[in-house]
N, C-alpha and C positions, 0 to 999 in steps of 0.2 A: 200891814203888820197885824198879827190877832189878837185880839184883845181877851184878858186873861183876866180871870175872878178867880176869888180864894172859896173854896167852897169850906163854909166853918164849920161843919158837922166832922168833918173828918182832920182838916188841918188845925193846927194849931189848939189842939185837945189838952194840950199841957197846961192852959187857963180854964176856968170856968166861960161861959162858950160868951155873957155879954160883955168878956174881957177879949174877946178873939177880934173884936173890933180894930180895936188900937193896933192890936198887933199886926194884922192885914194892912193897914196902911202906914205901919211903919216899914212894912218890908215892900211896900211900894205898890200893893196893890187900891185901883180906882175902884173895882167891883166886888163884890159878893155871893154867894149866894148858899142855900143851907135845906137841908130836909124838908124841916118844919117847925115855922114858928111857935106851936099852940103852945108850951108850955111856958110862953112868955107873955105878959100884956104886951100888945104893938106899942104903947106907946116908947116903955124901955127900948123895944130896938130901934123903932123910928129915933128916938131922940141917939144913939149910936151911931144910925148912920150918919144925921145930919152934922153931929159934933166931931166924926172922922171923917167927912165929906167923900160918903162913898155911895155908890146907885147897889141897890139890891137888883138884881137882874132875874134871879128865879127862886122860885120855892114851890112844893109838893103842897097839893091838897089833904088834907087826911088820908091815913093809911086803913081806918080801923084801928083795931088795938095789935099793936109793933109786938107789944114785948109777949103776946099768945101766938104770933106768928103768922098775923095779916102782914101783906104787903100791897094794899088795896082791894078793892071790894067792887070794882067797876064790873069784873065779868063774872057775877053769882047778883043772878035776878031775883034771890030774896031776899037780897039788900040795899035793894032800889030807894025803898023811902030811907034808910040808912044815908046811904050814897047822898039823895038829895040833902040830906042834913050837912053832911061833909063840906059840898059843893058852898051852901048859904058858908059853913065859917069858913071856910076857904077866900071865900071871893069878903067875908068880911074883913081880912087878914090882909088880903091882896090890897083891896081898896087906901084901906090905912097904911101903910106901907108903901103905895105907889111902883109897886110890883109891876113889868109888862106882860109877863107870863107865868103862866103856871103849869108841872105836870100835874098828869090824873094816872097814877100808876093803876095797869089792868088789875093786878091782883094774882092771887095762884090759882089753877083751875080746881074748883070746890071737888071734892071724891063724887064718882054717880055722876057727877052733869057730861054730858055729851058736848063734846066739843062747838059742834053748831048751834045749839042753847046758848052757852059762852059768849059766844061771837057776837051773839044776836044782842042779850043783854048788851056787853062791850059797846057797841054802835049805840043802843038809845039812853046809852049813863053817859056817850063823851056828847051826843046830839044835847042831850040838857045841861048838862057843865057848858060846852060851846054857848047855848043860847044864853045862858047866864050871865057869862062871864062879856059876852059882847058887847053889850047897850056900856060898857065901861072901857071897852079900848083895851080888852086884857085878851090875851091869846091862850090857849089850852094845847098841851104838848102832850105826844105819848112817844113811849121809848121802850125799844127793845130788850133785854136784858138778858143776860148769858142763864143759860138753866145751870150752871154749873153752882152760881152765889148764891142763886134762888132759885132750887129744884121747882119745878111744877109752875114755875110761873107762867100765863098765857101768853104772854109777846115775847119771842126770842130774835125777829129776825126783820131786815128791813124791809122787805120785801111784803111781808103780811101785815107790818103797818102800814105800807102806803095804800095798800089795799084797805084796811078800815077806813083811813082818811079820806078814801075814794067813796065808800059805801057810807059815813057817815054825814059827808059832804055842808058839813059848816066854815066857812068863810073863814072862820079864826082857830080853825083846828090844825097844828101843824107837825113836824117830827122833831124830838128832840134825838140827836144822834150821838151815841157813847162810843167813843173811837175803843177801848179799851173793849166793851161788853163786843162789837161788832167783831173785835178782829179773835176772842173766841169761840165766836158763833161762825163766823164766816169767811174773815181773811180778803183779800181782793178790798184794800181799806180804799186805796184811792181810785177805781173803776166806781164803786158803792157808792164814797162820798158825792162822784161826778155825777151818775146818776138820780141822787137823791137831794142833792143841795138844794134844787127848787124848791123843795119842801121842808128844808132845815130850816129851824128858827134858833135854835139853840146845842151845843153841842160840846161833852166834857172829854176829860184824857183820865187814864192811866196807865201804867204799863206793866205789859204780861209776859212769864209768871209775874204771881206776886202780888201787883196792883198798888206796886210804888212810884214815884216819881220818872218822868219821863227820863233816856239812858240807864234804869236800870233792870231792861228788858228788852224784847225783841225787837219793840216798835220802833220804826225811824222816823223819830219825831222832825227831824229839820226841812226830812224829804216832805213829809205831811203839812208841816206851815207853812214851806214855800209852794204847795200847790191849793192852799188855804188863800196865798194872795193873789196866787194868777186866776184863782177863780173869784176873785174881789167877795169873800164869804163876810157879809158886814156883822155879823155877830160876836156874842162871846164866845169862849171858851173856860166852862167851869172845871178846875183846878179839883179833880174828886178822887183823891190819890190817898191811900195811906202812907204818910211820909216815913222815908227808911233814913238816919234814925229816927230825928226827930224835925219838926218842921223848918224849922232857923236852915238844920243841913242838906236842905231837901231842894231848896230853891236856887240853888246855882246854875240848873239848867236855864231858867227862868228871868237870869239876869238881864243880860242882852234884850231883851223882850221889851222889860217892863223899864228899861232906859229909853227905848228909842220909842 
């Protein structure tokens, strides 16, 4: 059966977000997981999760700055020592927290850089996040993402990440896979998913149009978790949905799930 986290960034918005705690594990969810901690001392959310007894399972490295329109900074090579900066408070965030993984979002591709420049940066910003993050038992994820949410971004598809993780070739580098961003980039969910699981560490839902809760969209979700279990897929699945209407009403798909 898969195992399902609330992702707080997005659900349960209707509290201020160290109140989203409680409320995830009143509706029954063990896990979590959220963009980015930094705006919070870890100790406040450590002590959150330990007094809702819930496992953090993932959170983003720094973006850059969000609200100018970074969405990472891994493939623009003149933010290397940048980057490195991100990586230390990342992995000091992770550490305290007890995080197992983390993503490193590529970024959008900067105007002028050639695409093969990109690349190249991309492979020695996740080789140094990987090496970092190793000597601590933490894994480093990248994820593709539809150009549609986030015009210009360098990773759309899964195919050209498995390829970085090939050419980057760190031991704890692996795919986080967004059932949601994949199926409007690409479609063929469950051929992709068979394909690439060797490499999934982590992997979220929503469903398309829209990007609401699972049934109110294209995706068939039941057919997806039950080949979630014949492929025994030991991970989570983060919950990164904007809920239609509001979170309370959004989880009924979810019921049956988080009973058994």
């Amino acid at each position: 059966m898969p195992k399902f986290a609330a992702n707080l960034s997005m659900l349960f918005t209707e509290a201020p977000f160290l109140e989203r705690f409680a409320l995830a594990h009143a509706a029954g969810f063990a896990g979590v997981e959220f963009l980015f901690p930094y705006a919070f001392d870890s100790d406040e959310i450590k002590e959150r999760l330990q007094r809702h007894q819930l496992q953090l399972v993932l959170h983003n490295l720094p973006p850059g700055d969000w609200q100018a329109g970074d969405r990472g900074m891994a493939c623009d090579p003149r933010r290397f020592a940048e980057f490195q900066d991100s990586v230390q408070l990342g992995l000091e965030y992770a550490r305290e927290l007890g995080v197992p993984r983390v993503h490193c979002m590529a970024g959008i591709l900067p105007g002028g850089l050639a695409p093969d420049r990109a690349r190249a940066a991309y492979v020695r910003a996740l080789q140094y996040a990987a090496d970092q993050f190793a000597p601590h038992g933490i894994e480093v994820l990248i994820e593709p993402i539809n150009c549609y949410d986030i015009p210009g971004y360098f990773l759309n598809h899964s195919r050209a990440a498995l390829d970085i993780l090939a050419d980057a070739a760190r031991p704890n580098l692996f795919l986080q896979y967004d059932i949601y961003h994949m199926q409007r980039m690409e479609g063929e969910l469950a051929n992709t998913i068979r394909a690439c699981l060797p490499h999934i560490r982590h992997m979220q839902l929503a469903d398309t149009p829209g990007r609401h809760q699972p049934g109110t969209g294209e995706i068939h979700y039941p057919f997806l978790f039950r080949l979630l279990d014949e492929l025994a897929y030991p991970g989570w699945i983060g919950c990164e949905y904007l809920p239609s209407p509001r979170t309370e009403d959004s989880l009924a798909w979810l019921a049956p799930y988080l009973r058994a």
